[in-house]
C-alpha positions as CSV (number, residue, x, y, z in Angstrom):
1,X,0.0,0.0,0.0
2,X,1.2,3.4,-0.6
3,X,-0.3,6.7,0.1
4,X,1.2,10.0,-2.3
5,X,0.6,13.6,-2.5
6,X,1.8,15.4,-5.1
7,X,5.5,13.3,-5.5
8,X,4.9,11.8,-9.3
9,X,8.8,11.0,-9.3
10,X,8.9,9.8,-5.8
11,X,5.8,7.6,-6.3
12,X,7.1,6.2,-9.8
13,X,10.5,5.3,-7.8
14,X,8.8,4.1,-5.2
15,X,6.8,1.8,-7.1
16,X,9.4,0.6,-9.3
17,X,11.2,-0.5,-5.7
18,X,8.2,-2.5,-4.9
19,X,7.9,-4.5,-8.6
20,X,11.3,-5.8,-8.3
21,X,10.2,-7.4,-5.2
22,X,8.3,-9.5,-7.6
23,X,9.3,-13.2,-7.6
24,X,8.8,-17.0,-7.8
25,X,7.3,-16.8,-3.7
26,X,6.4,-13.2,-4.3
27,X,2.6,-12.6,-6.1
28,X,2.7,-8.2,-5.7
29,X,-0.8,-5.9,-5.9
30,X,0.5,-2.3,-5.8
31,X,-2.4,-0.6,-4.3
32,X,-1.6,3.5,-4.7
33,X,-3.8,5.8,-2.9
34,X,-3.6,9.7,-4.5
35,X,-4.7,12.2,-1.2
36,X,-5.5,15.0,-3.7
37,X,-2.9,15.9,-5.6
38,X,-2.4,15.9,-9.3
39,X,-3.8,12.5,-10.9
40,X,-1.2,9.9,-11.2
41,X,-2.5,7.9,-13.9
42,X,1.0,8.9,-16.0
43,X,2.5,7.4,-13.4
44,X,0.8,4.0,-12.9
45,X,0.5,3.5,-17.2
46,X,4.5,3.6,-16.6
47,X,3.8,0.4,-14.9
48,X,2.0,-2.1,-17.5
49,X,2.4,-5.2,-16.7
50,X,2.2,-5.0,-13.0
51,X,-0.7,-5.1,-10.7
52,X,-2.0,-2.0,-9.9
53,X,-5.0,-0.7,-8.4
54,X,-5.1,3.5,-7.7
55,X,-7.5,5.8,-7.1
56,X,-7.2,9.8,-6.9
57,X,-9.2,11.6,-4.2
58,X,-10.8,14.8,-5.4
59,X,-9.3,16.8,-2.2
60,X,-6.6,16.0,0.3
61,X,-8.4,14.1,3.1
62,X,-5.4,13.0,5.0
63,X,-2.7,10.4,5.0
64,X,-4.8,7.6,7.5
65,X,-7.8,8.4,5.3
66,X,-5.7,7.1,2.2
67,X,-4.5,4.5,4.0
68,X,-7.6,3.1,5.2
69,X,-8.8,3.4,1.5
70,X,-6.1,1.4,0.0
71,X,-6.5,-1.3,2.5
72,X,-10.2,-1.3,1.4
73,X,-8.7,-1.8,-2.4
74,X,-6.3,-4.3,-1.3
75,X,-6.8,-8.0,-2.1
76,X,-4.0,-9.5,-0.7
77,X,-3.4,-12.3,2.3
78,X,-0.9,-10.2,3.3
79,X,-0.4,-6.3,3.7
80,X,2.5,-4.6,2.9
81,X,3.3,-0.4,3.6
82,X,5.6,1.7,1.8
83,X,6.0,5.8,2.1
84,X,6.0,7.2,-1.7
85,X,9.7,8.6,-0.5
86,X,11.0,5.5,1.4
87,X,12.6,2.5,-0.3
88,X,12.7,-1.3,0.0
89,X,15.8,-2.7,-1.2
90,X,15.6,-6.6,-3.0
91,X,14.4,-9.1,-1.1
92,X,12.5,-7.5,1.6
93,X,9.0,-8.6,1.1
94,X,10.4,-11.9,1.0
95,X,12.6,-11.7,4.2
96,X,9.6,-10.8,5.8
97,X,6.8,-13.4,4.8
98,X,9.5,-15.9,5.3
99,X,9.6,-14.8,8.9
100,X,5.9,-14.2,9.2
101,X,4.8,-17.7,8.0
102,X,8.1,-19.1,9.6
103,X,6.9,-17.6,13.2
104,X,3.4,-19.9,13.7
105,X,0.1,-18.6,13.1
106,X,0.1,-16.8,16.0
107,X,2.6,-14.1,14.4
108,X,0.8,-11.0,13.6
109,X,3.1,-8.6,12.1
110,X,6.8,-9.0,11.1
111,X,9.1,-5.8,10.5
112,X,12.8,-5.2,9.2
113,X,15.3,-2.8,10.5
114,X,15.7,0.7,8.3
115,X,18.6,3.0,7.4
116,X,17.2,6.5,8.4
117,X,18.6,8.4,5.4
118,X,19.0,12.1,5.5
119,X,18.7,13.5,1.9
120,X,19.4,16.6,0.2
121,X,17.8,17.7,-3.3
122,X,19.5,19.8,-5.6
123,X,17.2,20.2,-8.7
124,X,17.2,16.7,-10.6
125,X,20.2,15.3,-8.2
126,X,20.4,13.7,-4.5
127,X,22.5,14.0,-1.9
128,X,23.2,11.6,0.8
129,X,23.9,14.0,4.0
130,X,23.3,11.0,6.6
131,X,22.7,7.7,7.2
132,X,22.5,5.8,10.3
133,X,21.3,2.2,11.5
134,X,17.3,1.8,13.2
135,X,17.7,-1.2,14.6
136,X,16.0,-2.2,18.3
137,X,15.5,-5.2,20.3
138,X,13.2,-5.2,23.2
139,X,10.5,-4.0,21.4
140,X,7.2,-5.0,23.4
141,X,8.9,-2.9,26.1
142,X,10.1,-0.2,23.8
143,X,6.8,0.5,22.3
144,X,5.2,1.7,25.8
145,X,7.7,4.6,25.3
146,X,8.8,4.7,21.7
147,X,7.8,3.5,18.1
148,X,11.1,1.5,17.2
149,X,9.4,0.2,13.8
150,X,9.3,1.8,10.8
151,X,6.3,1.9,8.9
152,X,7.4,1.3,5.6
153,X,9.5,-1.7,6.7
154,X,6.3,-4.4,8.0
155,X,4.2,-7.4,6.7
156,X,1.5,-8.0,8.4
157,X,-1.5,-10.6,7.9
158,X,-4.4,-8.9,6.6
159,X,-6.7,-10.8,8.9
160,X,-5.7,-8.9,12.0
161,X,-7.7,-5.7,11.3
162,X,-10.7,-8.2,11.9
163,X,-9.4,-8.0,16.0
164,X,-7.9,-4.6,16.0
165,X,-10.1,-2.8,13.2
166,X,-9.0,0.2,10.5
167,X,-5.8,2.5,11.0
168,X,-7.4,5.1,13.5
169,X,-7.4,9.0,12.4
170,X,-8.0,10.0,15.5
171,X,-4.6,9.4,16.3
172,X,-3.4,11.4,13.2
173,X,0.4,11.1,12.5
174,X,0.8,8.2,14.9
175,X,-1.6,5.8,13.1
176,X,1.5,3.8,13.1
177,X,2.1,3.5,16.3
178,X,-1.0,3.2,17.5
179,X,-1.7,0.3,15.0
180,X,1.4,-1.3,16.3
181,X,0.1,-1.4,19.8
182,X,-2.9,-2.9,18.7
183,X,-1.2,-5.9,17.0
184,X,1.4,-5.9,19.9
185,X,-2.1,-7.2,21.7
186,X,-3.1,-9.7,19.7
187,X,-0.5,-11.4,18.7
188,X,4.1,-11.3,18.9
189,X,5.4,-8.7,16.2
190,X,8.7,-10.4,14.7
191,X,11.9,-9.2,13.7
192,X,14.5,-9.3,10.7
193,X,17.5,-7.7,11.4
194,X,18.6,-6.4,8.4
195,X,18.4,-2.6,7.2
196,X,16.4,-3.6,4.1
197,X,14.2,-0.2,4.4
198,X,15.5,2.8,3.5
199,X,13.5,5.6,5.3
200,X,13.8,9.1,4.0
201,X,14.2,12.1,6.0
202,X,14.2,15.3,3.7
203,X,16.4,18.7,5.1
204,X,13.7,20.6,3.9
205,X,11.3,19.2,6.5
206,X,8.8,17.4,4.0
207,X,8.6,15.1,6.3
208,X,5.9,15.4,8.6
209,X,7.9,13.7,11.3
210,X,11.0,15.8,10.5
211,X,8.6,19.1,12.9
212,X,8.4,16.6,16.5
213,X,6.9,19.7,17.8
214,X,4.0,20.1,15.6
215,X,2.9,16.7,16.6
216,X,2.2,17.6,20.5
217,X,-1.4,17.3,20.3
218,X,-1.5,13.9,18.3
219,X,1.0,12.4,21.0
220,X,-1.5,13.2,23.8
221,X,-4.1,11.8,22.2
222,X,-2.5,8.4,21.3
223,X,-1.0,8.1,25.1
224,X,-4.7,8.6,26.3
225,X,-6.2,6.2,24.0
226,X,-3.2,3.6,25.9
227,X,-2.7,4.8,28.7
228,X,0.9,5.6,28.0
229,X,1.6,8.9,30.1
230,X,2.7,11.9,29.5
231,X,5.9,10.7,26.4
232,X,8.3,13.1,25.6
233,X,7.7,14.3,21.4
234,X,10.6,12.4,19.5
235,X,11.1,10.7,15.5
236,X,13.0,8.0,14.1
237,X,15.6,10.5,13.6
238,X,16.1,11.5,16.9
239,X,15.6,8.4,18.7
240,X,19.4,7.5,17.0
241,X,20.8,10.2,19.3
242,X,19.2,9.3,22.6
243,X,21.1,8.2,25.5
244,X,17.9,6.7,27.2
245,X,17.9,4.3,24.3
246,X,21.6,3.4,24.3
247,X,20.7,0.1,26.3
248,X,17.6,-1.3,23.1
249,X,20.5,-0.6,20.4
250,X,20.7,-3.9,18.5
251,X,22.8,-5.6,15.9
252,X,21.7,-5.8,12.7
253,X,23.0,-6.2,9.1
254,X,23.6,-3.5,6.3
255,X,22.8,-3.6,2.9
256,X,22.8,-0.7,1.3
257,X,25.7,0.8,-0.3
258,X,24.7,4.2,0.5
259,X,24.3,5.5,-3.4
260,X,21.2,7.6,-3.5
261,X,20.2,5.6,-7.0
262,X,17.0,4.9,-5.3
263,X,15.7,8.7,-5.3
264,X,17.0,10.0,-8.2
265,X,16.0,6.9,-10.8
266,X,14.6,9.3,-14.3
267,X,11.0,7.9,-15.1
268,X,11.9,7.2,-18.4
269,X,14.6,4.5,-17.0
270,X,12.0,2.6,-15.2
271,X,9.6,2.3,-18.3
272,X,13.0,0.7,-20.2
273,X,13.6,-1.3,-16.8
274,X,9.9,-2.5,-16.3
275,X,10.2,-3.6,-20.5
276,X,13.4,-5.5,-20.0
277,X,12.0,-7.3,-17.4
278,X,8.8,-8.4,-19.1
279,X,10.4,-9.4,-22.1
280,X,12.8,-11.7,-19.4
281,X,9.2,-13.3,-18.1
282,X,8.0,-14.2,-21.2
């Protein structure tokens, strides 16, 4: 599932990311929710061949709005999320259903450690400022405090918003969270540990998390809803710097080579990517 706003190029990267998950075990419906912002049927044509279902909202109603809609459009046994600007590098769906299916049936979720990449854009080029490892264990403690998972970097089984319901807007930009508590209750969350999500933090603050501030009133409202207390306003970002988190670091694997290929990809190059692929499946 992935929710975009007005980030054509993002979105067309993005979803190129998630095709070339695509494999023997690996069966992918792209479900692309548009919040408003210029139609992205350009984008999705780029894409024949795959499996995509979109739709574009007249108005911007909000990113758990989208979401809730493209899990309405979604098909799948399992659910997959991935930010328009974050990444998944090869293999990472299948790292994770492995580890889902591999867990029992009582698994609920299964999530993979990110890279939290600081980027830079300078007109049709990216810059790499930062890059540093998300990794946590000790996570059914962890969550009482902080979120330690990235939201681009889970699996999850479909059939668990049957117990825990929709992604909840009243929460607003800690849908994530608050969904993670809610699986956290019905059944274990499991983890990879290998940075194969690349989470992207812009320098120009397009990312709503990038303002902690700003999301005060949001934070009080989720630590009602669980009776967390009174939590000190924080992001993925700064939750690397810490101290009070020195003692959930955790080992993990990287990855990544740290080239910014993934964000800076040209359109065009996808089209002639996506045809040489086809023409390898036939």
């Amino acid at each position: 599932m992935i929710t975009t706003y007005e980030r054509h190029r993002d979105l067309a990267q993005c979803m190129r990311a998630v095709v070339l998950q695509q494999g023997p075990n690996v069966d992918v419906e792209i479900c692309v929710v548009n919040d408003g912002g210029r139609p992205i049927d350009d984008v999705v044509r780029s894409f024949e061949g795959a499996t995509v279902r979109y739709t574009n909202f007249i108005r911007n109603y909000g990113q758990v709005e989208a979401r809730n809609a493209a899990l309405e459009m979604a098909t799948g046994e399992f659910i997959a999320i991935c930010d328009d600007d974050d990444r998944w590098l090869p293999g990472h769906v299948n790292r994770l259903l492995d580890a889902l299916q591999g867990a029992g049936s009582g698994a609920v979720l299964a999530y993979s450690d990110a890279e939290i990449v600081s980027l830079r854009r300078q007109g049709d080029s990216v810059i790499v400022r930062d890059r540093r490892a998300f990794a946590w264990s000790g996570v059914e403690s962890l969550l009482c405090e902080y979120n330690p998972i990235v939201p681009s970097s889970v699996v999850y089984r479909r059939s668990v918003h049957a117990e825990v319901g929709a992604f909840d807007k009243q929460v607003s930009h800690y849908w994530d969270w608050d969904f993670f508590l809610r699986c956290q209750a019905v059944g274990p969350l499991v983890r990879v540990p290998v940075c194969d999500t690349l989470y992207a933090l812009h320098g120009d603050g397009a990312n709503l998390s990038a303002n902690p501030a700003d999301m005060n009133p949001a934070l009080d409202v989720l630590c009602q809803k669980h009776k967390l207390g009174k939590l000190p306003v924080s992001n993925f970002y700064l939750m690397t710097e810490d101290r009070r988190l020195q003692a959930y670091r955790a080992e993990t694997t990287l990855l990544w080579d740290g080239n910014p290929e993934p964000w800076w990809t040209d359109v065009s190059q996808i089209e002639l990517e996506l045809l040489a692929r086809r023409k390898q499946e036939v």
